[in-house]
C-alpha positions as CSV (number, residue, x, y, z in Angstrom):
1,X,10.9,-16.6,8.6
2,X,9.3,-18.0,5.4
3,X,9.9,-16.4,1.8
4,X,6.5,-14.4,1.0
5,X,7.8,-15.6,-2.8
6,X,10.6,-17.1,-5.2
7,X,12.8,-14.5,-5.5
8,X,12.7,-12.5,-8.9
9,X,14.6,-13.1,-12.0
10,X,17.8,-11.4,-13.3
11,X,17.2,-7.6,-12.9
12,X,13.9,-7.9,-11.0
13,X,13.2,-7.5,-7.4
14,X,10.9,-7.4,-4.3
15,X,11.5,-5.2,-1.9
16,X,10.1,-3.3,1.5
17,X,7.5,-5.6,2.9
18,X,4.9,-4.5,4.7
19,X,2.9,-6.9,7.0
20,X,-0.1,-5.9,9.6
21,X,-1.6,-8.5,11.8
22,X,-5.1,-9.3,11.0
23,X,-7.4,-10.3,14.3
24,X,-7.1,-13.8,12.7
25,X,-3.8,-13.5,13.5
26,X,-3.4,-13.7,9.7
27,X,-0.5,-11.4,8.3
28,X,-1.4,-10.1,4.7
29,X,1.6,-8.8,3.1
30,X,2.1,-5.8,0.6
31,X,5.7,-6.1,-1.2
32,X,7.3,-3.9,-3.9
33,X,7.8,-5.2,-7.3
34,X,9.7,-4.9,-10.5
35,X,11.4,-6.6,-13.2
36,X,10.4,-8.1,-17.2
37,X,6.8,-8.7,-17.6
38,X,6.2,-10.3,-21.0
39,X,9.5,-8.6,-22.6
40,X,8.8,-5.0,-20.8
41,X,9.8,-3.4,-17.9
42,X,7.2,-3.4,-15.1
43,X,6.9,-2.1,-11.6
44,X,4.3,-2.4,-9.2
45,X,3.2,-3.9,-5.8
46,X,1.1,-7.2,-4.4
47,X,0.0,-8.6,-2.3
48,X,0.3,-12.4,-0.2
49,X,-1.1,-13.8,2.9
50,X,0.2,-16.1,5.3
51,X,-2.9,-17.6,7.0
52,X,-0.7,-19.3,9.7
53,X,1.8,-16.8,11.1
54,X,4.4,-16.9,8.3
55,X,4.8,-20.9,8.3
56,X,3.2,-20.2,4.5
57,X,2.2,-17.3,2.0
58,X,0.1,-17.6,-1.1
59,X,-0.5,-14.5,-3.3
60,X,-3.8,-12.6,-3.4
61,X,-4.9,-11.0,-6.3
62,X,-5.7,-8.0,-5.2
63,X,-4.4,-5.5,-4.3
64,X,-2.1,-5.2,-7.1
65,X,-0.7,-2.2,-8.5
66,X,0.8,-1.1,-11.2
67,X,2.3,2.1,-9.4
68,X,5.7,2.2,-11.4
69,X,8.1,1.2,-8.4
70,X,6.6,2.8,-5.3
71,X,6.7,0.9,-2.5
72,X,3.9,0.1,0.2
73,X,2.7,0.7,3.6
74,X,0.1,-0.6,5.7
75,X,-1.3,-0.2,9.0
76,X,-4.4,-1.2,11.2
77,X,-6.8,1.4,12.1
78,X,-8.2,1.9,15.4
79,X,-11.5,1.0,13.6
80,X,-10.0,-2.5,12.0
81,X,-10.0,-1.4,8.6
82,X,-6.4,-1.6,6.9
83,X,-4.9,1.0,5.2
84,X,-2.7,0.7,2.1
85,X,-0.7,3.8,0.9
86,X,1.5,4.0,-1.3
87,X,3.4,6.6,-4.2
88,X,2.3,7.0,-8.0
89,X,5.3,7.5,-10.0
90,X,3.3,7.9,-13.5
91,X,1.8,11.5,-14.7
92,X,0.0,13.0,-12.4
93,X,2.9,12.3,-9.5
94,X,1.6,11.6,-6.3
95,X,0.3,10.2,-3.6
96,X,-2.4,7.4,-2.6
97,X,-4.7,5.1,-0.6
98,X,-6.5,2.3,-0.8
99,X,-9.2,0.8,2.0
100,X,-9.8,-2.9,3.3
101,X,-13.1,-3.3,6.1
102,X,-12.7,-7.0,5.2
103,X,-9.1,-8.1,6.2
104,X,-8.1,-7.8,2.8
105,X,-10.8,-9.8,0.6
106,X,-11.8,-6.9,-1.2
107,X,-10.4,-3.4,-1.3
108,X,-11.8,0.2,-2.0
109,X,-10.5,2.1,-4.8
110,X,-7.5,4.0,-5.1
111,X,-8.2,7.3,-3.3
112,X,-5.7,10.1,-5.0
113,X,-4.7,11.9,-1.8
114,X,-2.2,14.2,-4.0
115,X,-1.6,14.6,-7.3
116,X,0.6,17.6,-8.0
117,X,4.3,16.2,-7.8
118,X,7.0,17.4,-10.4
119,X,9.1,14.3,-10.1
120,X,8.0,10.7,-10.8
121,X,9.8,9.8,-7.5
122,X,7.7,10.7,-4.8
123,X,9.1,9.0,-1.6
124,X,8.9,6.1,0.4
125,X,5.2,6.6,2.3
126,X,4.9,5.7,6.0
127,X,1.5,6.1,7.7
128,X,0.4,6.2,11.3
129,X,-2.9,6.8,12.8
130,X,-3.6,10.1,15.3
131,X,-5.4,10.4,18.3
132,X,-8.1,12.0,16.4
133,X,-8.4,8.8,14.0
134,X,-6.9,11.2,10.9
135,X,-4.1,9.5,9.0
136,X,-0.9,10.9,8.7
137,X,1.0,9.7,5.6
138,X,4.7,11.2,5.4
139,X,7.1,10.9,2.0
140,X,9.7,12.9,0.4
141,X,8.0,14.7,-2.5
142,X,9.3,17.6,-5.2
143,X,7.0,20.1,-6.6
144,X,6.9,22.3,-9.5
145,X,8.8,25.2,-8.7
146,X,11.1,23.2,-6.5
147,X,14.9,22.3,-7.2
148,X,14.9,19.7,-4.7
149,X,12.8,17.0,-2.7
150,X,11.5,17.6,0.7
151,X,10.1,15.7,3.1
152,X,5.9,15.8,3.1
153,X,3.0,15.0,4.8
154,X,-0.7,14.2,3.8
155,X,-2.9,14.6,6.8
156,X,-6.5,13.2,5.8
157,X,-9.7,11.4,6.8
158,X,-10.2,7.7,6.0
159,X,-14.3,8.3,6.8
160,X,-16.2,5.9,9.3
161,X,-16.1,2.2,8.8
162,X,-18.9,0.9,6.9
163,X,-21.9,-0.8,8.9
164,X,-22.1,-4.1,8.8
165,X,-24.3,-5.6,6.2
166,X,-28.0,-7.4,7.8
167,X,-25.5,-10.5,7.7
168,X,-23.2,-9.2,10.4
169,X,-20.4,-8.5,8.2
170,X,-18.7,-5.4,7.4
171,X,-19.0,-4.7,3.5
């Protein structure tokens, strides 16, 4: 297995890889990031792709977030699309979701799937795909009135896949 990137600096890190297949055979990878950006502090989360089955990685510059230390998860729809969800650990706490139809050239917007959290840690997402095509997306979470974190889910509709354009590709 190749190194997606150089290991961080003193204090920094890159953590919990996440890595879908692309019908390339492609893998674009999401990772979770933090250490000293220009003398601060800084979390967030990129992303790389290996266009030859993890032999090499170069980093794409998008998505990138600056989510405050949540890590990523992605996964393959039954449609194609990827999906990309991940925590927000700045005011308003929560949950989100961003879209590929493209394999990862461009991305949607971030999509707030919850905002209501009372802690800035709300947990590590993982995301799977029902029978009905609604995405499931489970985390630990704390709310206001809550002493302690429980375990969540966020049970929502990605929408259909976008049509392809008049050139044959999907937008």
């Amino acid at each position: 297995m190749t190194p997606i990137d150089p290991q961080p600096g003193e204090g920094g890190y890159a953590v919990m890889p996440s890595a879908p297949r692309l019908h390339s055979g492609a893998l674009p990878g999401i990772i979770g990031r933090g250490g000293v950006v220009e003398n601060q502090k800084s979390w967030w989360i990129e992303a790389f792709l290996s266009p030859d089955e993890d032999r090499s990685w170069y980093m794409l510059d998008r998505p990138r977030v600056n989510n405050h230390g949540n890590p990523p998860h992605m996964i393959r729809l039954r449609d194609g699309r990827i999906v990309l969800t991940h925590g927000w650990r700045a005011p308003p706490h929560g949950s989100r979701a961003m879209l590929t139809s493209d394999e990862g050239t461009t991305w949607s917007d971030e999509i707030i799937r919850r905002d209501d959290g009372k802690s800035w840690d709300p947990g590590y997402p993982r995301t799977v795909q029902r029978s009905d095509r609604r995405i499931v997306t489970v985390y630990y979470f704390n709310v206001p009135g809550s002493k302690e974190r429980h375990i969540a889910a966020t049970i929502w509709n990605p929408g259909p896949a976008p049509a392809p354009d008049q050139a044959g590709q999907v937008c």
